[in-house]
Backbone atoms as SQL, in Angstrom:
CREATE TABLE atoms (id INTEGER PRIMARY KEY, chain TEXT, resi INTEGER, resn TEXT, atom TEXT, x REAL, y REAL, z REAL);
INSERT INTO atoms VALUES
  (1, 'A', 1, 'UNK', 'N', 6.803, 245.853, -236.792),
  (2, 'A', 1, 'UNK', 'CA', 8.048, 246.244, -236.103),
  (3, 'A', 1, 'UNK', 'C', 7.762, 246.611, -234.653),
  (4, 'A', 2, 'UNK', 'N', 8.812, 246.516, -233.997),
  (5, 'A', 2, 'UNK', 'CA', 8.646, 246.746, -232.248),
  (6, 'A', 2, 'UNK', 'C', 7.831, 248.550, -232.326),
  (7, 'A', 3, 'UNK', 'N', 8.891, 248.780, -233.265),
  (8, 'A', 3, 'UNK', 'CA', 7.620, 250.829, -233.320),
  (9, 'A', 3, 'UNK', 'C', 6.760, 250.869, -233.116),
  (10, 'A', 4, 'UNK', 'N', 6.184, 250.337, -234.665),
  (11, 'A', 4, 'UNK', 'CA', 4.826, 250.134, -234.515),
  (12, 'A', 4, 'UNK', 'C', 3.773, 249.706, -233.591),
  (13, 'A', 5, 'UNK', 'N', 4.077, 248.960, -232.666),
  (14, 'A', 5, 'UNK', 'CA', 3.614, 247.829, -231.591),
  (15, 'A', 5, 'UNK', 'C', 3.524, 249.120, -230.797),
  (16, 'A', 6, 'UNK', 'N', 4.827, 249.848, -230.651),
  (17, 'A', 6, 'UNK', 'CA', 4.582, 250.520, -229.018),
  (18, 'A', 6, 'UNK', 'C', 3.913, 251.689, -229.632),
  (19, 'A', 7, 'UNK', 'N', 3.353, 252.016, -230.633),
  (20, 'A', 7, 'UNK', 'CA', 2.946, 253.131, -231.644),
  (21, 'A', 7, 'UNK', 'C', 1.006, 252.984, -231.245),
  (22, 'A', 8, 'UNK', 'N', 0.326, 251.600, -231.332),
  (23, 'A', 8, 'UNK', 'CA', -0.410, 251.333, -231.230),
  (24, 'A', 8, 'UNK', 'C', -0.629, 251.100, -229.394),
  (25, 'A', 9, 'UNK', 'N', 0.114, 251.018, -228.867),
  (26, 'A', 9, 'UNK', 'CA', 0.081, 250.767, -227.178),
  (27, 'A', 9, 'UNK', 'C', -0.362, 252.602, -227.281),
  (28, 'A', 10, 'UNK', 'N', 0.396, 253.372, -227.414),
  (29, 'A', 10, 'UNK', 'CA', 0.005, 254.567, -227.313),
  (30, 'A', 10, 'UNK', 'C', -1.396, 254.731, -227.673),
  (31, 'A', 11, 'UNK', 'N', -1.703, 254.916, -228.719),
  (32, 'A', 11, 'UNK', 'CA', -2.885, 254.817, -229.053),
  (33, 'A', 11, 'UNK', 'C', -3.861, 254.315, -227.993),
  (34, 'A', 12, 'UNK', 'N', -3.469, 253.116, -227.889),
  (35, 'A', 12, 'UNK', 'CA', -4.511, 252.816, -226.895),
  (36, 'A', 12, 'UNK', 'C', -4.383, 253.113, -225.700),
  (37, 'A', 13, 'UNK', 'N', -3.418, 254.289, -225.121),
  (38, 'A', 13, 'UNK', 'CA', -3.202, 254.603, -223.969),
  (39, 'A', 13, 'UNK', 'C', -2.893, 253.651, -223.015),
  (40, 'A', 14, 'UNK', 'N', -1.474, 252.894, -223.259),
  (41, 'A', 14, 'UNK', 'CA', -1.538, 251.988, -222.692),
  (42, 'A', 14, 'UNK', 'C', 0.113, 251.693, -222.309),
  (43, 'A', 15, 'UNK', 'N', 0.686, 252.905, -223.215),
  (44, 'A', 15, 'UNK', 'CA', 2.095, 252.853, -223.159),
  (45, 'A', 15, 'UNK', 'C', 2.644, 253.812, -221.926),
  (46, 'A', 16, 'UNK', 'N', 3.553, 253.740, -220.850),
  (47, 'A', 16, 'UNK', 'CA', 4.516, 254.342, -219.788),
  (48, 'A', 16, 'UNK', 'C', 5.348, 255.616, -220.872),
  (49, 'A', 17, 'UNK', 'N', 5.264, 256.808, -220.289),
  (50, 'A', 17, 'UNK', 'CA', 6.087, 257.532, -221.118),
  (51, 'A', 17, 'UNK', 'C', 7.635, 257.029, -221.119),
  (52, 'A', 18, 'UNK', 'N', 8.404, 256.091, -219.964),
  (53, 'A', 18, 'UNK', 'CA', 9.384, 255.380, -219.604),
  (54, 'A', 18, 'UNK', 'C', 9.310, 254.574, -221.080),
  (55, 'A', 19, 'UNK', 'N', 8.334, 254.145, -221.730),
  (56, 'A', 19, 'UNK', 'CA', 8.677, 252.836, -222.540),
  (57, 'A', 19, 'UNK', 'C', 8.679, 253.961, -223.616),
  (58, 'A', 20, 'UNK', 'N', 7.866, 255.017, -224.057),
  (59, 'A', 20, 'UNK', 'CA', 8.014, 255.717, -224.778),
  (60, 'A', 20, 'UNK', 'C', 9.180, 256.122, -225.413),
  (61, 'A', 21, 'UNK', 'N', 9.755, 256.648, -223.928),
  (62, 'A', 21, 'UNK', 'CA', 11.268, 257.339, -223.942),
  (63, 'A', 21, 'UNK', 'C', 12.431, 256.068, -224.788),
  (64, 'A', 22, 'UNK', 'N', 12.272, 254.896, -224.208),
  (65, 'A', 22, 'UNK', 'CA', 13.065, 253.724, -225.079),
  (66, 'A', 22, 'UNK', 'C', 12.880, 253.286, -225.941),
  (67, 'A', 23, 'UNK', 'N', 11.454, 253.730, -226.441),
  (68, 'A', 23, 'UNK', 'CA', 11.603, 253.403, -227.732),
  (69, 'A', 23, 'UNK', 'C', 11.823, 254.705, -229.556),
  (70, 'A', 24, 'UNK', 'N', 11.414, 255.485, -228.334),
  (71, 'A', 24, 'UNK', 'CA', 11.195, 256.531, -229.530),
  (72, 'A', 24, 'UNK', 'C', 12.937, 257.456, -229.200),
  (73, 'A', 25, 'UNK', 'N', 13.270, 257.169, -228.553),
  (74, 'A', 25, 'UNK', 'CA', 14.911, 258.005, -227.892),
  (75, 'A', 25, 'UNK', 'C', 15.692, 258.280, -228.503),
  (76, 'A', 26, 'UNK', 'N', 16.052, 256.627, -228.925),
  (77, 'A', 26, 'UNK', 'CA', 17.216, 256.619, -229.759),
  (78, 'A', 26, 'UNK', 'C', 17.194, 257.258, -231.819),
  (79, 'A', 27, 'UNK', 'N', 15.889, 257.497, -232.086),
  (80, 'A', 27, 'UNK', 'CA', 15.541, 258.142, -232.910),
  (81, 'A', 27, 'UNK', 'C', 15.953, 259.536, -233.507),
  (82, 'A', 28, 'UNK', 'N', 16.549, 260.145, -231.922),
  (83, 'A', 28, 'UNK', 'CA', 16.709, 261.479, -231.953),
  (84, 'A', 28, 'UNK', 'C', 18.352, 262.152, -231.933);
């Protein structure tokens, strides 16, 4: 799933807290 994907970008320190914010946002 797109989550997961940007779940593992984190991980690898690789994710913008900007992409963070769009993906994890609407969650809340």
């Amino acid at each position: 799933s797109l989550r997961q994907a940007a779940i593992k970008k984190v991980m690898a320190g690789t994710t913008t807290i900007e992409e963070l914010i769009r993906v994890i946002g609407p969650h809340f």
